[in-house]
MDTraj code that builds the backbone (N, CA, C; nanometers):
import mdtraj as md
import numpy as np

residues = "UNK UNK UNK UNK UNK UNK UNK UNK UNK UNK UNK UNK UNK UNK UNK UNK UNK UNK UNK UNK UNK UNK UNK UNK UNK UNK UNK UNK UNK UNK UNK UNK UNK UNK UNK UNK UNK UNK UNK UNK UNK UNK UNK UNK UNK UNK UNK UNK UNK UNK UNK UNK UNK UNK UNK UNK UNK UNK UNK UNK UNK UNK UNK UNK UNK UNK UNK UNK UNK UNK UNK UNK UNK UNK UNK UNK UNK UNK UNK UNK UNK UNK UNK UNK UNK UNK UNK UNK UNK UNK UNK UNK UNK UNK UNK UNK UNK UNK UNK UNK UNK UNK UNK UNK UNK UNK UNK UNK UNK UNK UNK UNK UNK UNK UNK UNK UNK UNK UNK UNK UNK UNK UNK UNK UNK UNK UNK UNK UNK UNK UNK UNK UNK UNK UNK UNK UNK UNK UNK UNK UNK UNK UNK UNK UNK UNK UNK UNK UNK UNK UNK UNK UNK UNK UNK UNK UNK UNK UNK UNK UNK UNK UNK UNK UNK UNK UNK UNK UNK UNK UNK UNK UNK UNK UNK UNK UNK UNK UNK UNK UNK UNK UNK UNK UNK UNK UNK UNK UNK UNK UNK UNK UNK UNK".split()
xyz = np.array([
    [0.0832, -0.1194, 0.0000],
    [0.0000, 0.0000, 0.0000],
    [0.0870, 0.1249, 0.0000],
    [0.1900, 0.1043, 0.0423],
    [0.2841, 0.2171, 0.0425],
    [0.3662, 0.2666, -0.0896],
    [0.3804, 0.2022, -0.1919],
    [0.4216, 0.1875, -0.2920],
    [0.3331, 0.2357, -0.3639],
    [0.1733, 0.2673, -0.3174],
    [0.0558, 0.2706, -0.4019],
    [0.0307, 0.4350, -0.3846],
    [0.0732, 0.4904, -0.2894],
    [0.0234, 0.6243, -0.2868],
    [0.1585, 0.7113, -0.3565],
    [0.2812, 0.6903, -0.3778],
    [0.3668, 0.7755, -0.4324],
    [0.2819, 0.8167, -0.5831],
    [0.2202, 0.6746, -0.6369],
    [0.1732, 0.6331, -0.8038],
    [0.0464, 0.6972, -0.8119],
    [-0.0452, 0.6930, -0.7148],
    [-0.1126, 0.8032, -0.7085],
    [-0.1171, 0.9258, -0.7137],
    [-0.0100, 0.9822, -0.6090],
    [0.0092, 1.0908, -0.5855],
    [0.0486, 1.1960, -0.7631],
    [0.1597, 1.0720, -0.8408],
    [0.1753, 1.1052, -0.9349],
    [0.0864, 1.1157, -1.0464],
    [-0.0391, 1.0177, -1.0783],
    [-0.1439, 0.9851, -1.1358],
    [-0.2788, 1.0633, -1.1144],
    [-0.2541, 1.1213, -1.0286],
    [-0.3849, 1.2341, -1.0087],
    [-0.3209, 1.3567, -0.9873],
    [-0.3960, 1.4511, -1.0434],
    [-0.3527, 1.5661, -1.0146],
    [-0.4341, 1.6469, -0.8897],
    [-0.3204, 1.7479, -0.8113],
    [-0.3284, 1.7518, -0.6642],
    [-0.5025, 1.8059, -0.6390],
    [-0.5567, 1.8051, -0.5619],
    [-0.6745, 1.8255, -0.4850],
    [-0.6723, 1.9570, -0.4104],
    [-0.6524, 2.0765, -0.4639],
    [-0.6085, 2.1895, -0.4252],
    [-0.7353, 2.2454, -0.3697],
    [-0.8601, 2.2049, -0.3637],
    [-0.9896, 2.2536, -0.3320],
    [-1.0449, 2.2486, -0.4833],
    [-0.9640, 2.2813, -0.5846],
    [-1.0248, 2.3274, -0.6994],
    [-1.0452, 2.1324, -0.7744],
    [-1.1345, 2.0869, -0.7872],
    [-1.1804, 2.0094, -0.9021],
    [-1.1551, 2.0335, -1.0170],
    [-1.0158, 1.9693, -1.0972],
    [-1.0017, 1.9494, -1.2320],
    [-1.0860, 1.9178, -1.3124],
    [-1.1329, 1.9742, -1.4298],
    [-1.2328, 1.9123, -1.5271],
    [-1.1690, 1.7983, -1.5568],
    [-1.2873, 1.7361, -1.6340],
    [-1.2311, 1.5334, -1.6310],
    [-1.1645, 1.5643, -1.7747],
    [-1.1569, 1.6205, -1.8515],
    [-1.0234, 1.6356, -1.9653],
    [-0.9082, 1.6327, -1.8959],
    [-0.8767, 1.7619, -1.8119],
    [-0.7518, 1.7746, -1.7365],
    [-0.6875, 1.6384, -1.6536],
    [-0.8059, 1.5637, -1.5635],
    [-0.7445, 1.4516, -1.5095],
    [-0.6992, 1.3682, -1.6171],
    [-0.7722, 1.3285, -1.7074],
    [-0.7657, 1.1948, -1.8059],
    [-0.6421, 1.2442, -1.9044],
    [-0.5917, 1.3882, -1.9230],
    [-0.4624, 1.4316, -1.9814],
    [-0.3625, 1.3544, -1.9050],
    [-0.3706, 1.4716, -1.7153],
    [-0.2412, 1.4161, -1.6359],
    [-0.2440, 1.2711, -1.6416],
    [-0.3151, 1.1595, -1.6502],
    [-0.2905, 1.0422, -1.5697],
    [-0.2469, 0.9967, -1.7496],
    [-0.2670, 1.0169, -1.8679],
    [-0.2591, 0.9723, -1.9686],
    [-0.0941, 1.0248, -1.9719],
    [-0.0451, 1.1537, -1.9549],
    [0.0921, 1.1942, -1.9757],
    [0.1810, 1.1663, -1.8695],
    [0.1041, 1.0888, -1.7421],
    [0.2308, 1.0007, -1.6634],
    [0.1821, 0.8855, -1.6739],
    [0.1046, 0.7985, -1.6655],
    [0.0995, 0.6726, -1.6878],
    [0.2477, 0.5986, -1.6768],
    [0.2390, 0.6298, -1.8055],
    [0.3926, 0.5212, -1.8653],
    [0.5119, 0.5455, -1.7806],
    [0.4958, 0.6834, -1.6868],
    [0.6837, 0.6488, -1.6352],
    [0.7143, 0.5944, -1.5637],
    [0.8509, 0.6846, -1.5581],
    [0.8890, 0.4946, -1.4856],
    [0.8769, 0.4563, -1.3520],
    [0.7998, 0.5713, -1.2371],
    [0.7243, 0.5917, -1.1146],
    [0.6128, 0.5321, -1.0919],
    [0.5097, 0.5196, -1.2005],
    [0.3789, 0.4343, -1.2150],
    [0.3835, 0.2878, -1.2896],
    [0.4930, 0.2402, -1.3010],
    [0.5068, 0.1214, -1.3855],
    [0.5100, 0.0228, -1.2776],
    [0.4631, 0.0246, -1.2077],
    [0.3842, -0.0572, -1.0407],
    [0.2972, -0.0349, -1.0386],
    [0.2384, 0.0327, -1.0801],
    [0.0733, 0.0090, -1.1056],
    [-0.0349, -0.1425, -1.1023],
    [0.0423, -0.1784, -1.1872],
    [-0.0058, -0.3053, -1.2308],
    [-0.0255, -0.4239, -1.0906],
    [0.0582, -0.4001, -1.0010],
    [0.1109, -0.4517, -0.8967],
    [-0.0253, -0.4127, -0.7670],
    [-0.1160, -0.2813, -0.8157],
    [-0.2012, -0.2577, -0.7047],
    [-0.3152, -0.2119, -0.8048],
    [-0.3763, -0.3210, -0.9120],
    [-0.4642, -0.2216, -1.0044],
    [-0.6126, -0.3094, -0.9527],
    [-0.6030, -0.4006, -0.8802],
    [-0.7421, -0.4156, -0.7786],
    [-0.7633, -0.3358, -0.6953],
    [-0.6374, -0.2803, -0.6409],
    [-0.6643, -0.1682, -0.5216],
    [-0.7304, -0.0226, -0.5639],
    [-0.7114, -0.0098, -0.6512],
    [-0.6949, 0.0942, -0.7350],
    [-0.8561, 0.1929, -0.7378],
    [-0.8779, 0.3152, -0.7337],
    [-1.0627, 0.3373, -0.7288],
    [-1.0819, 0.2753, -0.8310],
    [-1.2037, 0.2518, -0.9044],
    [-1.2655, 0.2217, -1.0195],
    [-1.2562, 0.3124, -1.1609],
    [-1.2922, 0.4230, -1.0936],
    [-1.3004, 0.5551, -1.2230],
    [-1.1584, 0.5245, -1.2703],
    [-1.0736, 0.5775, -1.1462],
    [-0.9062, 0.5480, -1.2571],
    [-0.8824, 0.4210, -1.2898],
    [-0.9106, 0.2798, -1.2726],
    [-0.8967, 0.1739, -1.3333],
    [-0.9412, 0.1895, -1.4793],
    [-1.0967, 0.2641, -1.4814],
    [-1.1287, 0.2538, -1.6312],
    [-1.0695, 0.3613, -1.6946],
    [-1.0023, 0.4267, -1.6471],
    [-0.9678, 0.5603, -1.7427],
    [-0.7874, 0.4679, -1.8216],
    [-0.7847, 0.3842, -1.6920],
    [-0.6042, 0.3508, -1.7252],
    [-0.6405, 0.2263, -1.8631],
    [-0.7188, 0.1413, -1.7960],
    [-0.7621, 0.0491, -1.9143],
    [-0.8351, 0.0846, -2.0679],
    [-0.8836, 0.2491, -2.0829],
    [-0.8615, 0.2839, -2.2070],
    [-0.7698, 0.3518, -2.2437],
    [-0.6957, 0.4301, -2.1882],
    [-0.5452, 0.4661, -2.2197],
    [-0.4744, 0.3674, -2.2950],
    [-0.4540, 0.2585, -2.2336],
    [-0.4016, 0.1176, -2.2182],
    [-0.4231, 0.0874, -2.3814],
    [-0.5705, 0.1038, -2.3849],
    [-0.6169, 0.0067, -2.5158],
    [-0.5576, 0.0923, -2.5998],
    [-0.6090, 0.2304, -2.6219],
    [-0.5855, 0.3491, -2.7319],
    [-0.4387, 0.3246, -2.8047],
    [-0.3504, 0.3298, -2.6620],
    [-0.2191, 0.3304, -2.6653],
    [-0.1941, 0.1908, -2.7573],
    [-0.2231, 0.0992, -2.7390],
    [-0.2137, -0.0260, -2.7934],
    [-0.2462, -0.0212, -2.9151],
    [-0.3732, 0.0358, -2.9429],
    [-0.4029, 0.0338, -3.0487],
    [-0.3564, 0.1292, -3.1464],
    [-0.3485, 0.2250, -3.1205],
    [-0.2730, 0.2752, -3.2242],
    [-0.1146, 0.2407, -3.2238],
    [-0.0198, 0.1892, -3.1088],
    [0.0909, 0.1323, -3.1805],
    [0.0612, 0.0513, -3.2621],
    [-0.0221, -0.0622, -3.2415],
    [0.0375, -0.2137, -3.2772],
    [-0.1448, -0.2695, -3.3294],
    [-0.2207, -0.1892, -3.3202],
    [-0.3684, -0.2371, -3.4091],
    [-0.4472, -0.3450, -3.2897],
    [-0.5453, -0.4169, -3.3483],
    [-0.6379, -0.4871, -3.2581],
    [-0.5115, -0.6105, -3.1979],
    [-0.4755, -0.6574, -3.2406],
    [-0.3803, -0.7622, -3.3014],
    [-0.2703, -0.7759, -3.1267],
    [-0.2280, -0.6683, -3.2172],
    [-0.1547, -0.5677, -3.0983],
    [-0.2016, -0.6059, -2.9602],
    [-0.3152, -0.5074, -2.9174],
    [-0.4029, -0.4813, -2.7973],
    [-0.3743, -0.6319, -2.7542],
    [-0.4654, -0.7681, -2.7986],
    [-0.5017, -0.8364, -2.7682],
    [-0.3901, -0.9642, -2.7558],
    [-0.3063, -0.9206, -2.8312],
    [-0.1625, -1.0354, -2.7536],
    [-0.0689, -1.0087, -2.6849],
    [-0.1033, -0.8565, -2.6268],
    [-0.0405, -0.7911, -2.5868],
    [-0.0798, -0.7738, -2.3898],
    [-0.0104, -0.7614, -2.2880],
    [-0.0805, -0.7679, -2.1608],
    [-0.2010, -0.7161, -2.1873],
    [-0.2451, -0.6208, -2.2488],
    [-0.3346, -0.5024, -2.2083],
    [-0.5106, -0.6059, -2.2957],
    [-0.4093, -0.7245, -2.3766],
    [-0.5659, -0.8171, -2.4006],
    [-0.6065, -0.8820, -2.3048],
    [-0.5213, -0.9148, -2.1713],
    [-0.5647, -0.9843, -2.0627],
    [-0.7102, -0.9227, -1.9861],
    [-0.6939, -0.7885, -1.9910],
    [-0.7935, -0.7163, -1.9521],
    [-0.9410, -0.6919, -2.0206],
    [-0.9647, -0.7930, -2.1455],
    [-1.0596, -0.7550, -2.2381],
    [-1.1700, -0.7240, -2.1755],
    [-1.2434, -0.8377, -2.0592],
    [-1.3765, -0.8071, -2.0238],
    [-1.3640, -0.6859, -1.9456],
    [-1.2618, -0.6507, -1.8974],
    [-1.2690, -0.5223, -1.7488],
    [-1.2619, -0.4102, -1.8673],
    [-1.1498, -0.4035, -2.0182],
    [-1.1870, -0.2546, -2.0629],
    [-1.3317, -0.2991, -2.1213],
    [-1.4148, -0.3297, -2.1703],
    [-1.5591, -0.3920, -2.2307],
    [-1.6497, -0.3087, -2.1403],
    [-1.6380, -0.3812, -1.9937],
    [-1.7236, -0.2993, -1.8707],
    [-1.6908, -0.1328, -1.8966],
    [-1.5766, -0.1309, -1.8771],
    [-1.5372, 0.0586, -1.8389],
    [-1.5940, 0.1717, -1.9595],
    [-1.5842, 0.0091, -2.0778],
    [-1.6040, 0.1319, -2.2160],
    [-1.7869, 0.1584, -2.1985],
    [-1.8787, 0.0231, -2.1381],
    [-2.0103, 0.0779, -2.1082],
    [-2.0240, 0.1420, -2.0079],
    [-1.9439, 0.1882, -1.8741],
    [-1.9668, 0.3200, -1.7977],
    [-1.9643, 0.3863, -1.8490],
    [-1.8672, 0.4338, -1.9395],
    [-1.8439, 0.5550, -2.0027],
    [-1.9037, 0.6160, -2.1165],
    [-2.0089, 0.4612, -2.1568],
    [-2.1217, 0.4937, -2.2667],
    [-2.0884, 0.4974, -2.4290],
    [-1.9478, 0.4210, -2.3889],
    [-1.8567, 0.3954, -2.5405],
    [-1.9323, 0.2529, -2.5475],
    [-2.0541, 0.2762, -2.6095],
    [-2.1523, 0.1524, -2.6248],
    [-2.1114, 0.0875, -2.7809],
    [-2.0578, 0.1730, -2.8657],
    [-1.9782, 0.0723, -2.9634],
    [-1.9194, 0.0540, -2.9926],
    [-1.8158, 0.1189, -2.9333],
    [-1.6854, 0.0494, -2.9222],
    [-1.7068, -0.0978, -2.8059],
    [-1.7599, -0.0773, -2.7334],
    [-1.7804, -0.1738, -2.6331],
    [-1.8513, -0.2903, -2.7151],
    [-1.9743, -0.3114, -2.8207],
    [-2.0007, -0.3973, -2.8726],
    [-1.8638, -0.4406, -2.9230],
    [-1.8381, -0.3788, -3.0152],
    [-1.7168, -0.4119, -3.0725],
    [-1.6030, -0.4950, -3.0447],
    [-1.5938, -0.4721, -2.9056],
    [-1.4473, -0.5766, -2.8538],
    [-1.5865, -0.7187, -2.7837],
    [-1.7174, -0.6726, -2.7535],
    [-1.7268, -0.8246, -2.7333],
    [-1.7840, -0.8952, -2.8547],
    [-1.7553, -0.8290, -2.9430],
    [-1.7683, -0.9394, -3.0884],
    [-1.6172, -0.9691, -3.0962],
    [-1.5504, -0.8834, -3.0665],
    [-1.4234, -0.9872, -3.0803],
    [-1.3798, -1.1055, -2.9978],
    [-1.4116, -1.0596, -2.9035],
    [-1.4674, -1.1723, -2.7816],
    [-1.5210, -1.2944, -2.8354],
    [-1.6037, -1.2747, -2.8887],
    [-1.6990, -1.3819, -2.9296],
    [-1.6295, -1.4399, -3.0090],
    [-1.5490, -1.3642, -3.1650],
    [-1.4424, -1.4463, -3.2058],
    [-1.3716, -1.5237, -3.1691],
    [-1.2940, -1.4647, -3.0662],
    [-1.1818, -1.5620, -2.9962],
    [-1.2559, -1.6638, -2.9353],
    [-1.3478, -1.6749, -2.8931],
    [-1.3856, -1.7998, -2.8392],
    [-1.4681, -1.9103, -2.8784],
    [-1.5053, -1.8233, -3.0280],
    [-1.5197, -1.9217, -3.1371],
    [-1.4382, -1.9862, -3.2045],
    [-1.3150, -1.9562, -3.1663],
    [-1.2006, -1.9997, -3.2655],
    [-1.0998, -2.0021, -3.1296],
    [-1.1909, -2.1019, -3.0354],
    [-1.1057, -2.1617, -2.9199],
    [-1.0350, -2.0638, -2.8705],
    [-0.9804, -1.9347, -2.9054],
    [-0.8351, -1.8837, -2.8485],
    [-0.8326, -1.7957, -2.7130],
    [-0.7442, -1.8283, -2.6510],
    [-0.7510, -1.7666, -2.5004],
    [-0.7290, -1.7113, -2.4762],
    [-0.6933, -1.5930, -2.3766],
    [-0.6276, -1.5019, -2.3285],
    [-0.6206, -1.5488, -2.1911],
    [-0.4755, -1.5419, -2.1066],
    [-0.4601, -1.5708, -2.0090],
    [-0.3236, -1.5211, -1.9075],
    [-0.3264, -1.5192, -1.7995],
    [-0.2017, -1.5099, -1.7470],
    [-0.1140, -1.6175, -1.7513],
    [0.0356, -1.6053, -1.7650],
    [0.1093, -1.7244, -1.7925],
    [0.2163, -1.7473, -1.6500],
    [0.1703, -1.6075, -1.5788],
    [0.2621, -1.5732, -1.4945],
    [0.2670, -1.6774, -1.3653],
    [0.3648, -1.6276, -1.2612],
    [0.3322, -1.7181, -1.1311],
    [0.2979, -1.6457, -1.0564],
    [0.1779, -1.6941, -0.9334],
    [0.1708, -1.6235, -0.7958],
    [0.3041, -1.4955, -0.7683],
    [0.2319, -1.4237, -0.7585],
    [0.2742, -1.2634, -0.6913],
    [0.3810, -1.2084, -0.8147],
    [0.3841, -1.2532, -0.9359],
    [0.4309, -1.1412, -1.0163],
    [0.3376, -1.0549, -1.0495],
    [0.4419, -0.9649, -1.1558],
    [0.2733, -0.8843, -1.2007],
    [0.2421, -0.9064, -1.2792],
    [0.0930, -0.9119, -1.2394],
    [-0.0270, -0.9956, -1.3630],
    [-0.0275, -0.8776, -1.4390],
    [0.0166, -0.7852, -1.5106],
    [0.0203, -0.7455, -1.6407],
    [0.1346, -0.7393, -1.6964],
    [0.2208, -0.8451, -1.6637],
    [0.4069, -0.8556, -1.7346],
    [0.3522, -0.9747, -1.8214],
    [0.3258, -1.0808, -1.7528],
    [0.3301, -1.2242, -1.8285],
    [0.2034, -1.2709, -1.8902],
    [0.1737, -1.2986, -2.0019],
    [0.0154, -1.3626, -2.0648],
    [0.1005, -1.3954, -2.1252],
    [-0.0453, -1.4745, -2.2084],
    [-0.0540, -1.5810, -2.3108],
    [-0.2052, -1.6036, -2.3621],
    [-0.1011, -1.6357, -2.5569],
    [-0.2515, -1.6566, -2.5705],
    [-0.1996, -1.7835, -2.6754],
    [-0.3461, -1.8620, -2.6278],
    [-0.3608, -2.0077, -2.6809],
    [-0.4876, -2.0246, -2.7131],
    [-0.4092, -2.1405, -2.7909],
    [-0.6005, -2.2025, -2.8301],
    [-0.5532, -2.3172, -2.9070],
    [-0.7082, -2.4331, -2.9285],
    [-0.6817, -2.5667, -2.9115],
    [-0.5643, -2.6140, -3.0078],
    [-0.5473, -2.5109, -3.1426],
    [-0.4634, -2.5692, -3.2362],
    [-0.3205, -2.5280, -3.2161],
    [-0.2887, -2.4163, -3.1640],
    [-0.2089, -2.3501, -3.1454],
    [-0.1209, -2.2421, -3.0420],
    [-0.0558, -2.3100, -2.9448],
    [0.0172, -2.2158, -2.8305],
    [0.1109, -2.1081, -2.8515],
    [0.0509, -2.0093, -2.7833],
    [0.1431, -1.8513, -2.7622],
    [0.1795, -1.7974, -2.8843],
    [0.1930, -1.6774, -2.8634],
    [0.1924, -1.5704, -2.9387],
    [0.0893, -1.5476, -3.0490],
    [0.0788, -1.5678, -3.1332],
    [0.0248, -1.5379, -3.2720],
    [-0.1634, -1.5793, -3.2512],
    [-0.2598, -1.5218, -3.3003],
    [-0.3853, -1.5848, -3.3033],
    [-0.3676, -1.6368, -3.4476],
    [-0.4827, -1.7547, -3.4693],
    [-0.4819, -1.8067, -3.5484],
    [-0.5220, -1.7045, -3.6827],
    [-0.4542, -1.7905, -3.7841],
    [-0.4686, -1.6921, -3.9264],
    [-0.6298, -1.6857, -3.9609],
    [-0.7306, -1.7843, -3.9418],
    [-0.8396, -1.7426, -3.9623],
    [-0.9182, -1.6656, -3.8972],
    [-0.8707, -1.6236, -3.7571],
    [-0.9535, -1.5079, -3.6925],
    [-0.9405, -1.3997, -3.7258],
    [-0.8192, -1.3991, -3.7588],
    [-0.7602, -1.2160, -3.7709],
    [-0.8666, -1.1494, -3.8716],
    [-0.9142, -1.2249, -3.9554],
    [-0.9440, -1.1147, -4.0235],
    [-1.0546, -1.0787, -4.0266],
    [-1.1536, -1.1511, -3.9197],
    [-1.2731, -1.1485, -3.8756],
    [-1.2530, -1.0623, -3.7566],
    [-1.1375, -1.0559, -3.7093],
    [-1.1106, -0.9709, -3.5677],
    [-1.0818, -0.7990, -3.6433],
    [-1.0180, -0.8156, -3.7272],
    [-0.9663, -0.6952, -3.7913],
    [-1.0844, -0.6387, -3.8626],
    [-1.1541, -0.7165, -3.8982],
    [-1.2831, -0.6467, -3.9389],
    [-1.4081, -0.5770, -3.8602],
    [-1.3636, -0.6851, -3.8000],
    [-1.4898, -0.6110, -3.6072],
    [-1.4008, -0.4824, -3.5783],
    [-1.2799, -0.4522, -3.5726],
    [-1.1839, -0.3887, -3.5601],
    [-1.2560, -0.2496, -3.5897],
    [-1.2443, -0.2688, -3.7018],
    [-1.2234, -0.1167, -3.8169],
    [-1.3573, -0.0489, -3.8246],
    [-1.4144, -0.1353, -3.7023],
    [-1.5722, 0.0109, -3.6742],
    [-1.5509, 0.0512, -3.5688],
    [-1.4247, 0.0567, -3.5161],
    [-1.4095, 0.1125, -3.3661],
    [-1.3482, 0.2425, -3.3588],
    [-1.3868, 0.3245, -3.2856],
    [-1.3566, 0.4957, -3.2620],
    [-1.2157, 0.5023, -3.3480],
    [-1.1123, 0.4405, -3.3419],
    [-0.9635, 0.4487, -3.4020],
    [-1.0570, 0.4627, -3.5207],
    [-1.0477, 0.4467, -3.6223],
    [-1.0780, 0.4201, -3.7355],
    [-1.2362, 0.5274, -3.7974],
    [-1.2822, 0.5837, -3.6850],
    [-1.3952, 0.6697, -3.7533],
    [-1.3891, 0.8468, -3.7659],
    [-1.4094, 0.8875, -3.8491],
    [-1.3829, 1.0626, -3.8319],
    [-1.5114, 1.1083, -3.7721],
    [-1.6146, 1.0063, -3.6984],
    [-1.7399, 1.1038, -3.6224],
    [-1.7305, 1.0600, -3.5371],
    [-1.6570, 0.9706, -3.4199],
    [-1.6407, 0.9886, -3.3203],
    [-1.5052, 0.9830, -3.2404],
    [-1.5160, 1.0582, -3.1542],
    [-1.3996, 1.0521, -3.0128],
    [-1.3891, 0.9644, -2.8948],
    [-1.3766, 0.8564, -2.9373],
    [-1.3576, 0.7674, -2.7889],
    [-1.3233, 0.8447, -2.6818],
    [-1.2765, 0.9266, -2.6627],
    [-1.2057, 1.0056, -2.5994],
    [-1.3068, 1.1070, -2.4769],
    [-1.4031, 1.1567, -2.5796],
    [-1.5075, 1.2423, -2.5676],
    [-1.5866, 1.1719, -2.4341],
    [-1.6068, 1.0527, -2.4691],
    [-1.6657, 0.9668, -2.3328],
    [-1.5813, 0.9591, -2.2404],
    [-1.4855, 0.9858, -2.2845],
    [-1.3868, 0.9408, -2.1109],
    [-1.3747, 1.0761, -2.0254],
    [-1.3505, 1.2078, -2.1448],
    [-1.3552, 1.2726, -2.0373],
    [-1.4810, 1.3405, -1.9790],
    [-1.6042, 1.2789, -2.0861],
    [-1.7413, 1.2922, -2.0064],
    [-1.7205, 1.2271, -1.8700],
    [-1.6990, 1.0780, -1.8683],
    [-1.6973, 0.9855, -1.7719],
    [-1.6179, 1.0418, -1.6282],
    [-1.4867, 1.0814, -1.6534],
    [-1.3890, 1.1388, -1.5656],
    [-1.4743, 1.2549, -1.4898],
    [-1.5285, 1.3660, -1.5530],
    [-1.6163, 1.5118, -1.5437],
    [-1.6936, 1.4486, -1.4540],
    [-1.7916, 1.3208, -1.4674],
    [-1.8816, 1.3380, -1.3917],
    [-1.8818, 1.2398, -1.2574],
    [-1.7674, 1.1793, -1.2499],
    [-1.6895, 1.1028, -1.1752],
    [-1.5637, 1.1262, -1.0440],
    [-1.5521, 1.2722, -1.0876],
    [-1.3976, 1.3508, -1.0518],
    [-1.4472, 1.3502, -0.9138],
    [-1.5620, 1.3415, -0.8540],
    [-1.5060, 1.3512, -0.6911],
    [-1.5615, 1.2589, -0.6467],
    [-1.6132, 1.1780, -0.6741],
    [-1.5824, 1.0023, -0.6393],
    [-1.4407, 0.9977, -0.6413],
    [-1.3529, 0.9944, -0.7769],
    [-1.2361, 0.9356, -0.8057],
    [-1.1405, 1.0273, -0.6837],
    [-1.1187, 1.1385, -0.6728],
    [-1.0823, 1.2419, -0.5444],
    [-1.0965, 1.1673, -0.4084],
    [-1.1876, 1.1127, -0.3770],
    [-1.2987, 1.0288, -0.2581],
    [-1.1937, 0.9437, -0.1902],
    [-1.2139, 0.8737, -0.3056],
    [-1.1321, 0.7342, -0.3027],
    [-0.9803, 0.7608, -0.2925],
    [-0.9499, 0.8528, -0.3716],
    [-0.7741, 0.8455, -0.3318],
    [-0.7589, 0.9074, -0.2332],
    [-0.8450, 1.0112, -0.2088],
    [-0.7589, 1.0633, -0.0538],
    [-0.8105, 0.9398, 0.0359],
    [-0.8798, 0.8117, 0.0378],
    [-0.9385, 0.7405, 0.1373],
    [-0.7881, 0.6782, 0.0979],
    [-0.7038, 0.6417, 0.0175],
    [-0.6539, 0.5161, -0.0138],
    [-0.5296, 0.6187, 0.1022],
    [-0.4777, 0.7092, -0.0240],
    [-0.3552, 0.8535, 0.0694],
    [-0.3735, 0.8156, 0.2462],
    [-0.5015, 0.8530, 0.2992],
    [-0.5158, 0.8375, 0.4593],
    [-0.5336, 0.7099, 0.5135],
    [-0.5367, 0.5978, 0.4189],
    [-0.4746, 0.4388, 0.5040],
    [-0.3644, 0.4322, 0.5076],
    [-0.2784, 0.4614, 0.3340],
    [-0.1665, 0.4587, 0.3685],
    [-0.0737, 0.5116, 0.4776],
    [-0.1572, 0.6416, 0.5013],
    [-0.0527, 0.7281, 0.6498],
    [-0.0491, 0.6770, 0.7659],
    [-0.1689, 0.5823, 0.7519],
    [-0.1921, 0.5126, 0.9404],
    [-0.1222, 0.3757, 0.9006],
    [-0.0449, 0.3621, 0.7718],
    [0.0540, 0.2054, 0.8004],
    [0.1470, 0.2096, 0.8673],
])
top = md.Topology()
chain = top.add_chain()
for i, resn in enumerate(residues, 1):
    res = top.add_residue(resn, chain, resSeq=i)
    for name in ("N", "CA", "C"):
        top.add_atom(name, md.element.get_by_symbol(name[0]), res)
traj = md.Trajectory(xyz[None], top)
């Protein structure tokens, strides 16, 4: 828990009395995320409030997806998380993008393939996955999904000029920001009484 409030501290921006609009939070936590102070994250992301779980798990995806495509996302740690970003994208009312990954869903598990942790007890469950399925172990999905996956793909916010995935999150964040505030100063004031 102690390890958990420095990553916070860095991941939210400070609580000055003044309430950040949910653009501003979902900027700061998007432009530190990745360093190399919050890369323990992963290590306390049950602990974690909810609002910033879903804000990190579409970061996560975006980021994924535009490096490395659906493909990417999903053999990648950040596919381990499919059903939890699925949930966050319907809080946030990203209702098709959210169809969207559970038709891919539905792919993969029409075409056997898994997503899983490969890791052991107490590493971090977002270093090690794997993905398998009945014909074929790790890395690669099979050649006949992809292109049924890549096609579910290419109706998702990446790929459209009328919407902003984005637009929902920092709706979501806006109307969320002092819940998400709530919770970290609750997490900040356990940590002080360890």
């Amino acid at each position: 828990m102690n390890e958990l409030k420095p990553i916070l501290s860095r991941l939210i921006p400070v609580h000055d009395g003044i309430l950040r609009s949910g653009e501003d939070i979902v900027e700061h936590i998007a432009i530190r995320l990745y360093d190399s102070d919050c890369r323990k994250l992963g290590h306390y992301f049950n602990e974690i409030p909810l609002v910033l779980k879903d804000i990190v798990l579409v970061i996560d995806m975006d980021t994924e997806m535009n490096m490395n495509g659906i493909l990417g996302f999903l053999e990648n740690s950040t596919g381990l998380y499919l059903n939890e970003t699925i949930e966050a994208l319907d809080r946030m009312e990203a209702f098709r993008d959210a169809n969207c990954l559970r038709n891919i869903r539905a792919i993969l598990l029409a075409y056997g393939i898994h997503l899983h942790h490969a890791g052991r007890a107490g590493t971090n469950p977002r270093a090690l996955y794997e993905v398998s399925s009945r014909d074929k172990h790790q890395g690669t999905l099979l050649k006949d999904a992809v292109g049924a996956i890549e096609a579910e793909a290419s109706r998702m916010y990446l790929y459209s000029e009328h919407e902003n995935l984005f637009d929902h999150v920092f709706l979501y964040a806006e109307k969320n920001k002092s819940v998400l505030y709530e919770e970290v100063d609750r997490i900040m004031l356990a940590a002080d009484l360890t």
